[in-house]
Structures are given as C-alpha cells and as structure tokens.
C-alpha positions, -999 to 999 in steps of 0.1 A, spaced: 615 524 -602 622 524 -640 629 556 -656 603 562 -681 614 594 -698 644 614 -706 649 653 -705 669 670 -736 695 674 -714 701 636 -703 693 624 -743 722 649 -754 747 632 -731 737 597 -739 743 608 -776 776 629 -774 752 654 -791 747 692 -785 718 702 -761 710 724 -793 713 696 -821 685 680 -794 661 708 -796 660 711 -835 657 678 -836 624 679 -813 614 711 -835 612 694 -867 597 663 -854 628 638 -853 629 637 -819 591 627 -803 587 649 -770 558 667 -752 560 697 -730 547 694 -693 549 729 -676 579 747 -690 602 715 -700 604 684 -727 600 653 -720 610 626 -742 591 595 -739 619 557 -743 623 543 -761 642 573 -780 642 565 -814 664 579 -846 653 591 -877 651 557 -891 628 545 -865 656 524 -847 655 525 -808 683 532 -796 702 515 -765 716 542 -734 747 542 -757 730 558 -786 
C-alpha cells in the first residue's frame, strides 16, 4: 500500500530539518497539513515554498 501522507515528524527527517522549523512552517502556511484528532498530517506530494515537489530526499 502506498503511503499517502507524511507526519511532521517523518517530513523533518526526510529534510534534515528541525521538528520545530516543520511546525512554523505549517503555521504560516508553507507547509500544507490538516489536523485529524490531535496530529498533522501532511498530504505528498510535500511541496516547498516555491511550489516544487520535492523527491523523499528533499
């Protein structure tokens, strides 16, 4: 089965970014995610800033 979203925590790994960074990121609306229950979810393809989808490299 194909994985269809990331969590913060998986996205922050994949980038060599801070779990932190992630967040205000999803705060300011850089990062698209939704809440279901209590966590994000971050719908792929994960795109930048610029719009550019990013490989599982980053």
């Amino acid at each position: 089965m194909k994985k269809t979203n990331l969590t913060p925590v998986e996205l922050a790994r994949q980038r060599g970014q801070s779990l932190d960074w992630i967040y205000r990121q999803i705060r300011v609306g850089k990062i698209r995610a939704t809440r279901q229950g209590n966590r994000w979810v971050i719908p792929l393809p994960v795109s930048s800033e610029r719009g550019v989808a990013l490989d599982a490299k980053g």
